[in-house]
Structure formats: C-alpha cells, structure tokens
Backbone as JSON Lines, residues from 0, in Angstrom:
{"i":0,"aa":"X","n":[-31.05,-10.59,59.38],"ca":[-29.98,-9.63,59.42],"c":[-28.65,-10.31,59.66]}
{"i":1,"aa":"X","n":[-28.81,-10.92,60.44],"ca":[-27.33,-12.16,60.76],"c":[-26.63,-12.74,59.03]}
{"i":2,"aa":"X","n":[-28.03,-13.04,58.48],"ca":[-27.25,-14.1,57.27],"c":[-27.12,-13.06,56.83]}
{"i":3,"aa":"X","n":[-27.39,-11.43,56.73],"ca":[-26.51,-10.4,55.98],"c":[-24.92,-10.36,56.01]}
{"i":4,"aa":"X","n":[-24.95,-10.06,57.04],"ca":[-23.63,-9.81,58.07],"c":[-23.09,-11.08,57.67]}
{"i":5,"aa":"X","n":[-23.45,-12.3,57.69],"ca":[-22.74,-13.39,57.57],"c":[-22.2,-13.15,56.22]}
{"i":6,"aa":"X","n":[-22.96,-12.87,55.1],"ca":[-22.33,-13.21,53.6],"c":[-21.18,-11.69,53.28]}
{"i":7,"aa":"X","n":[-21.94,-11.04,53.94],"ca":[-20.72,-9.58,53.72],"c":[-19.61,-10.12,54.65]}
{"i":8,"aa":"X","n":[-19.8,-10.66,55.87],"ca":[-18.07,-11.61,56.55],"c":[-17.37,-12.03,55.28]}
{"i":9,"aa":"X","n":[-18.28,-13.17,54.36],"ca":[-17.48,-14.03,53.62],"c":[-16.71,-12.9,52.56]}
{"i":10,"aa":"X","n":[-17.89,-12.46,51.88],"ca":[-17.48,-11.61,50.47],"c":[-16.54,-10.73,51.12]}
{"i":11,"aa":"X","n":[-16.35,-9.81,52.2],"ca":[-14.97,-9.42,52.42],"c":[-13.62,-10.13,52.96]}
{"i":12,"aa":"X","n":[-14.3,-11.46,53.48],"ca":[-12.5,-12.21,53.95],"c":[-12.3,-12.79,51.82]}
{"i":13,"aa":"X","n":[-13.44,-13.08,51.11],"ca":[-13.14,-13.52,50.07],"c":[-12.21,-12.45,49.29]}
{"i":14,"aa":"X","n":[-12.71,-11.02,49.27],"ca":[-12.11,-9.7,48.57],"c":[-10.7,-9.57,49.19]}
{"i":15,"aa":"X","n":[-9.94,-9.96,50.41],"ca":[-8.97,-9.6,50.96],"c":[-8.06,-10.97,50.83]}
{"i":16,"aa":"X","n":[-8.64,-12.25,50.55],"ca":[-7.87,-13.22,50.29],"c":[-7.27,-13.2,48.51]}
{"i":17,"aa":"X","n":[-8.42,-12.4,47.59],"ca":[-7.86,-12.2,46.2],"c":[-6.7,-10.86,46.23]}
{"i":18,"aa":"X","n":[-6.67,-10.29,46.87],"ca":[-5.98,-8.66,47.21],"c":[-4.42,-9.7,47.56]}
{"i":19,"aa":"X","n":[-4.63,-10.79,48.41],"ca":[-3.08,-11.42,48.85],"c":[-3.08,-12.15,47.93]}
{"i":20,"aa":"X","n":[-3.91,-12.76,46.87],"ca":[-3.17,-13.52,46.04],"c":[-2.48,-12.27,45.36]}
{"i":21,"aa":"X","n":[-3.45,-11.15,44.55],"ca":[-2.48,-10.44,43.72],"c":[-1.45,-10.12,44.14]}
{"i":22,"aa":"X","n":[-1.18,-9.3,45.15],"ca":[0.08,-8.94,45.85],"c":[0.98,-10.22,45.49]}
{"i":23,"aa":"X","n":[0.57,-11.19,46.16],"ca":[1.73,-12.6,45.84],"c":[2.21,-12.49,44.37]}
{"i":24,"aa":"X","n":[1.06,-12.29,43.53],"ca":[1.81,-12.51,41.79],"c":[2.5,-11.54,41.37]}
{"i":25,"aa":"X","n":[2.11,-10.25,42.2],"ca":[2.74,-8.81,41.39],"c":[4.42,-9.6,41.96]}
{"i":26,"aa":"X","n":[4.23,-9.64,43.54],"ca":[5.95,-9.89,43.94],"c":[6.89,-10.79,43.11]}
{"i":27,"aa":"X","n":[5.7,-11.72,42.79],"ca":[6.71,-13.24,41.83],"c":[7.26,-12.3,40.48]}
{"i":28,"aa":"X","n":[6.06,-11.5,39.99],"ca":[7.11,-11.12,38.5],"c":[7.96,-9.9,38.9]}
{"i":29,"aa":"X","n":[7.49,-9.23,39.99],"ca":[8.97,-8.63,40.27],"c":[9.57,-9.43,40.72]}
{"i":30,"aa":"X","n":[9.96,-10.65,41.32],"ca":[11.38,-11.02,41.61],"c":[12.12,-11.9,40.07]}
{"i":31,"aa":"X","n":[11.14,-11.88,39.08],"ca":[11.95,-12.45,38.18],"c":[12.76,-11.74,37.34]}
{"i":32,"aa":"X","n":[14.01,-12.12,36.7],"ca":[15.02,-11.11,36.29],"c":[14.14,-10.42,34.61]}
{"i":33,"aa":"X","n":[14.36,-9.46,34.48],"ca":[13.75,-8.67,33.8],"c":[11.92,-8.48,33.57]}
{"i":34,"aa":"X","n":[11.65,-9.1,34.55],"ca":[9.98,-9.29,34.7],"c":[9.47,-9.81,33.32]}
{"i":35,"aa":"X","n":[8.51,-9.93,33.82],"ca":[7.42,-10.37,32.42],"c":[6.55,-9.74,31.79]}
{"i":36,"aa":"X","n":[6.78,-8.44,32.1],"ca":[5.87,-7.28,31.58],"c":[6.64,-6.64,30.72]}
{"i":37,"aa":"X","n":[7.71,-6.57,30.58],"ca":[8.67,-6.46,29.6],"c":[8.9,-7.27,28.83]}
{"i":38,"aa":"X","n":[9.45,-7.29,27.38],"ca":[10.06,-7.88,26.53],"c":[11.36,-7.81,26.78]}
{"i":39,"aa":"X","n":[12.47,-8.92,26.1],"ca":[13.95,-8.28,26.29],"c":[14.36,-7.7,25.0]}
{"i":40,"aa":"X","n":[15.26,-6.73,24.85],"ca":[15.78,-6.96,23.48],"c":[16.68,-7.47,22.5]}
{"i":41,"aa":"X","n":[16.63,-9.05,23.14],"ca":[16.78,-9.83,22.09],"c":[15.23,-10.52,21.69]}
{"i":42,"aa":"X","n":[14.47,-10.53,22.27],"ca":[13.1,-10.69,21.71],"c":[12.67,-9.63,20.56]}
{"i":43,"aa":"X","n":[12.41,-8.4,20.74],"ca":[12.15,-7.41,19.92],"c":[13.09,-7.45,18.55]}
{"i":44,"aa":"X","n":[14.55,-7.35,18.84],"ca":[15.35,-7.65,17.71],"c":[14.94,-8.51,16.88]}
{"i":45,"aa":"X","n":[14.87,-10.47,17.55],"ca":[13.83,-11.44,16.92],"c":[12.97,-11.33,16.05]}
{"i":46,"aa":"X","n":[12.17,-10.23,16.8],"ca":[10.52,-9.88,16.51],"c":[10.5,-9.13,15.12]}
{"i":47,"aa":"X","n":[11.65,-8.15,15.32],"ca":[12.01,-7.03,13.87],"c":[12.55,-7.68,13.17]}
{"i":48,"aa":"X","n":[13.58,-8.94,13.31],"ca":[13.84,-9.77,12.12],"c":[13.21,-10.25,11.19]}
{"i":49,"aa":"X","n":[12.29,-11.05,11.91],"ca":[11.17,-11.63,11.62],"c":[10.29,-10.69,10.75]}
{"i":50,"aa":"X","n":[9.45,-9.6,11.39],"ca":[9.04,-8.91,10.52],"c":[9.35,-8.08,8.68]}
{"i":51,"aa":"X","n":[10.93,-7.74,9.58],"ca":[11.87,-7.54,8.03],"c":[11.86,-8.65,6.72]}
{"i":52,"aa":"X","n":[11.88,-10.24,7.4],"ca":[12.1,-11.26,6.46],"c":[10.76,-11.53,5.71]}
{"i":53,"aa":"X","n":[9.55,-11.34,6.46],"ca":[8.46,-11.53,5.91],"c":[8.07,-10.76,5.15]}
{"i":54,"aa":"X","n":[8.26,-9.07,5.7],"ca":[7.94,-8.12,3.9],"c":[8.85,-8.14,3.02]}
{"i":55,"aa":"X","n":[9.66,-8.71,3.2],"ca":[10.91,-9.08,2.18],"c":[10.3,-10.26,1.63]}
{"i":56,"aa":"X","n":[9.97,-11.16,1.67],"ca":[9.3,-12.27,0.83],"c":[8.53,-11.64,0.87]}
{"i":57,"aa":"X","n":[7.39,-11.62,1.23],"ca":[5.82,-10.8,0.59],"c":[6.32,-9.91,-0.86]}
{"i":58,"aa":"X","n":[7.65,-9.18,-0.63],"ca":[7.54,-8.32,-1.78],"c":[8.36,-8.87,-2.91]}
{"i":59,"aa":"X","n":[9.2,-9.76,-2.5],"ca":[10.21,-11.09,-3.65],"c":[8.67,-12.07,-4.06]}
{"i":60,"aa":"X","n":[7.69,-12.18,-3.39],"ca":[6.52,-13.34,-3.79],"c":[5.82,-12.1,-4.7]}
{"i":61,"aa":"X","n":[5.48,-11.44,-4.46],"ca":[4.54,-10.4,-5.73],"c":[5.59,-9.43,-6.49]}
{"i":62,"aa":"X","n":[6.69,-9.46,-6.29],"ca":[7.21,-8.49,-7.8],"c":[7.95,-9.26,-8.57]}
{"i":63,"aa":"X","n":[8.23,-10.97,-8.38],"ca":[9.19,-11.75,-9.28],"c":[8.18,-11.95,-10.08]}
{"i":64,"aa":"X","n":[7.12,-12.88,-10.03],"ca":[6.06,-13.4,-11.51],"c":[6.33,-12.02,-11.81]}
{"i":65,"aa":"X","n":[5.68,-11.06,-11.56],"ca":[5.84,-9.16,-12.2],"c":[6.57,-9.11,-13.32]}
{"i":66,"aa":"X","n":[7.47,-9.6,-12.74],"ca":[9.1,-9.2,-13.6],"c":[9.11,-10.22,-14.78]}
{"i":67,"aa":"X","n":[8.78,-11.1,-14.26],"ca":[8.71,-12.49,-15.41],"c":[7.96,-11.81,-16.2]}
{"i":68,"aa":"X","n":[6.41,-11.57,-15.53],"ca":[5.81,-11.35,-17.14],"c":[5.8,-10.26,-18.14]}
{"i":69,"aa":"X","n":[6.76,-9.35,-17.29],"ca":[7.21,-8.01,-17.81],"c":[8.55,-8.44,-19.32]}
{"i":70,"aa":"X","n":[9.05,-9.68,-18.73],"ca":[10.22,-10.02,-19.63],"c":[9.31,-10.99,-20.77]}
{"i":71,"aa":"X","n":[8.65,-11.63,-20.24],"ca":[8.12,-12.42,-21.58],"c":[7.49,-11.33,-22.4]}
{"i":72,"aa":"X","n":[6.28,-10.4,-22.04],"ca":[5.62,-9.66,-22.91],"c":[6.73,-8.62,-23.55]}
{"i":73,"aa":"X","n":[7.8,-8.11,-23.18],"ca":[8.91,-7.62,-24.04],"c":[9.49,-8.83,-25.33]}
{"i":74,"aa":"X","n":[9.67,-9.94,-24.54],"ca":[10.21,-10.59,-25.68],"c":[8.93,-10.99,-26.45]}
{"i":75,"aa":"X","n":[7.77,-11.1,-26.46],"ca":[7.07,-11.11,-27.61],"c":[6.64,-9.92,-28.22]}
{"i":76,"aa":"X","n":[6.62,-8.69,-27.49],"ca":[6.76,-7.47,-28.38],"c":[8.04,-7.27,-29.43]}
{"i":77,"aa":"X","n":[9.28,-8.11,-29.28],"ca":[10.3,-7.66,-29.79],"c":[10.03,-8.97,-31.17]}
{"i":78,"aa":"X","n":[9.75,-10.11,-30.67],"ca":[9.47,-10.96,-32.04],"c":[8.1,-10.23,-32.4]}
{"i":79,"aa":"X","n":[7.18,-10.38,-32.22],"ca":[6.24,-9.36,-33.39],"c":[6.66,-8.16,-34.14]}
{"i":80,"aa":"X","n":[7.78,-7.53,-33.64],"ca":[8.1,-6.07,-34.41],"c":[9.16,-6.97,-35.63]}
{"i":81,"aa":"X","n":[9.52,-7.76,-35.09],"ca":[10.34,-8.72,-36.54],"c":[9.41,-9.24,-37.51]}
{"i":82,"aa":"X","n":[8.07,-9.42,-37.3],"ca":[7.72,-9.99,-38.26],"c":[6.67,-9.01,-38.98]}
{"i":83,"aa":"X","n":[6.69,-7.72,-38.65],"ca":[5.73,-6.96,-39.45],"c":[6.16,-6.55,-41.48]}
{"i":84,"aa":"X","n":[4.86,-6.52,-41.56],"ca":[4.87,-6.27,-43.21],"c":[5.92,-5.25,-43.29]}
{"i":85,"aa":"X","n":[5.9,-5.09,-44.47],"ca":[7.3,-4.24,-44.97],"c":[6.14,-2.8,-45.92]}
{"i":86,"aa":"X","n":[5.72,-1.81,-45.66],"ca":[5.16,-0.79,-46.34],"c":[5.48,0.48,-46.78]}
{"i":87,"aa":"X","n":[5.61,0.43,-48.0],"ca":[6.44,1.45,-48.45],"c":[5.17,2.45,-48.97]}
{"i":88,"aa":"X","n":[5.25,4.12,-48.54],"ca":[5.08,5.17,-48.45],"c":[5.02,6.31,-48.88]}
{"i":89,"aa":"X","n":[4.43,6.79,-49.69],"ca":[4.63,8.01,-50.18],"c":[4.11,9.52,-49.89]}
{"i":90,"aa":"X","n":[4.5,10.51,-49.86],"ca":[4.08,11.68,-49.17],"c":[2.97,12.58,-50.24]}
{"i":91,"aa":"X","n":[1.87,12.71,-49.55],"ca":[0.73,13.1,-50.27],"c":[1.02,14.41,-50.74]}
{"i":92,"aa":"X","n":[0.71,14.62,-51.88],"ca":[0.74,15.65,-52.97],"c":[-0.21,16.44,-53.45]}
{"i":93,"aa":"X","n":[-0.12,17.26,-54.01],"ca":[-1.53,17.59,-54.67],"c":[-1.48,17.6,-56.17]}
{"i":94,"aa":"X","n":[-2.4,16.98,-56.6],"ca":[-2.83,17.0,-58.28],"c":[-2.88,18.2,-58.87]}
{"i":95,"aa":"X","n":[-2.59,18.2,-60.01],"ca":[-2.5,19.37,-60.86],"c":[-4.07,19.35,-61.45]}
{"i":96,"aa":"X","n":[-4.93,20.25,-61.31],"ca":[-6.61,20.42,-62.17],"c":[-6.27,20.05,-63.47]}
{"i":97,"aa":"X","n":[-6.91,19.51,-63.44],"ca":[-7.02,19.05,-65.25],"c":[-8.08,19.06,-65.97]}
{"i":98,"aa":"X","n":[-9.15,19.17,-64.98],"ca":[-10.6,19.14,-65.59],"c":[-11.61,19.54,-64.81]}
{"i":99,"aa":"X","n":[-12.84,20.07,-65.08],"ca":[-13.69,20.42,-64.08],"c":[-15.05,19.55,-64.29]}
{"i":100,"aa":"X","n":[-15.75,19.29,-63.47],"ca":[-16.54,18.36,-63.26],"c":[-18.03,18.4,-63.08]}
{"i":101,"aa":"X","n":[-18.64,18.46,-64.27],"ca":[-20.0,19.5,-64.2],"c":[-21.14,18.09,-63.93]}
{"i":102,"aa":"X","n":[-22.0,18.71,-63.04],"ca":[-23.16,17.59,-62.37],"c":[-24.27,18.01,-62.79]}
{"i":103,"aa":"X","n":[-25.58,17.54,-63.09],"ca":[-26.74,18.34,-63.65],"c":[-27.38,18.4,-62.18]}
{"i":104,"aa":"X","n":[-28.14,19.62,-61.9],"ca":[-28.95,18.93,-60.45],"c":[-29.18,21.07,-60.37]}
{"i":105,"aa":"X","n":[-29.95,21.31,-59.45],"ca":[-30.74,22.42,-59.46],"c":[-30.7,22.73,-57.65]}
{"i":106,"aa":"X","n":[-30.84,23.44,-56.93],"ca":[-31.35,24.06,-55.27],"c":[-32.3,24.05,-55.27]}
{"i":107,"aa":"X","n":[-33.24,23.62,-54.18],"ca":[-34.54,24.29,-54.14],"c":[-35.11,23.94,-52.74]}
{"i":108,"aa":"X","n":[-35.53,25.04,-52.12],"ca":[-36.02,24.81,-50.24],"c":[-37.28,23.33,-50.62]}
{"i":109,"aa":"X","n":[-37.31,22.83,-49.29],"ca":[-38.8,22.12,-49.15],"c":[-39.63,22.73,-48.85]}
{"i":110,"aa":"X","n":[-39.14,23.68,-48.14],"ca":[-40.53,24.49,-47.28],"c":[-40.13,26.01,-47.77]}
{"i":111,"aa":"X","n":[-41.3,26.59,-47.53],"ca":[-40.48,28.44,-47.9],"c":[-41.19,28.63,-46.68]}
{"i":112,"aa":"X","n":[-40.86,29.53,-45.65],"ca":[-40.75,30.71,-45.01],"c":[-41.19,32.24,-45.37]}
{"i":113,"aa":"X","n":[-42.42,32.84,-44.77],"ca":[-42.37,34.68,-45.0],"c":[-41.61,35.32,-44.24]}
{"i":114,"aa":"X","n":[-41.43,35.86,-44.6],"ca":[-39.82,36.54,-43.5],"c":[-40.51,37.87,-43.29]}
C-alpha cells in the first residue's frame, strides 16, 4: 500500500510540475508582442499575395499553349480554305418525260393465304 501512495506522490507532484510548465509557456506567448497564436497582417497580406500570384500563373501556365494552339489551328484552317477545289454547281431541275419505260416481269405471292 505504501508503494501505492508512493507512485500516486510522484504522478501527482509529476501532473502539477507539467500544469507550471504550461502556465510558464501560456505567460511567455502572452508576453510576446502580438503573440504567436495570431498571425500579423502583414503575414496574411504575404500569404494572399502569394496565393493571388500562384493562380495567376497556374492560369497564364494552362490557357497560353490554349491560345497558341487555338491560333495555329485557325491559321491552318484559313490556309486549307485557300486551297480548296473550285466547284461549279447547278440547281436541280426536273426533266421533261419523253418516254415511258416498259419492263416485261408479272406479280405473283410465294405463299397464298385463306382468308
């Protein structure tokens, strides 16, 4: 029962010696000027710069080739339309009958049906 009592002595002077360290660290970053649990805002400003410049390249890195190959495939659509055949056209009409067109050949079912 003693070495009970003995290790619950330690484990509570141990629990009350971590309780004064924290206390000690909470006081250190409150005494520093704007603490450290905060950002300042010139950090954040930084931070939004930064962010702004990078989707700004991200979107200058994927829509320039874009654009390029948007301009080449125009300019080879525009030289292929220069070099097409030349086809001249006429508007369909209808023939005048001139003759009628007799075939020899007969109807006849494969199968008959009683109805």
């Amino acid at each position: 029962m003693n070495e009970i009592e003995a290790a619950e002595g330690r484990l509570r002077a141990e629990i009350e010696s971590l309780k004064r360290q924290i206390a000690e660290q909470q006081r250190l970053l409150a005494d520093r000027p704007g603490g450290a649990a905060r950002p300042s805002r010139r950090m954040l400003a930084g931070l939004a710069a930064l962010l702004l410049a990078l989707t700004a390249g991200g979107f200058l890195a994927g829509y320039l080739p874009r654009l390029r190959r948007a301009e080449a495939l125009e300019q080879e659509s525009q030289a292929g339309a220069a070099n097409l055949p030349v086809v001249t056209v006429v508007p369909v009409e209808r023939s005048a009958a001139s003759s009628n067109l007799l075939l020899p050949g007969n109807i006849q079912a494969f199968t008959e049906a009683p109805v």
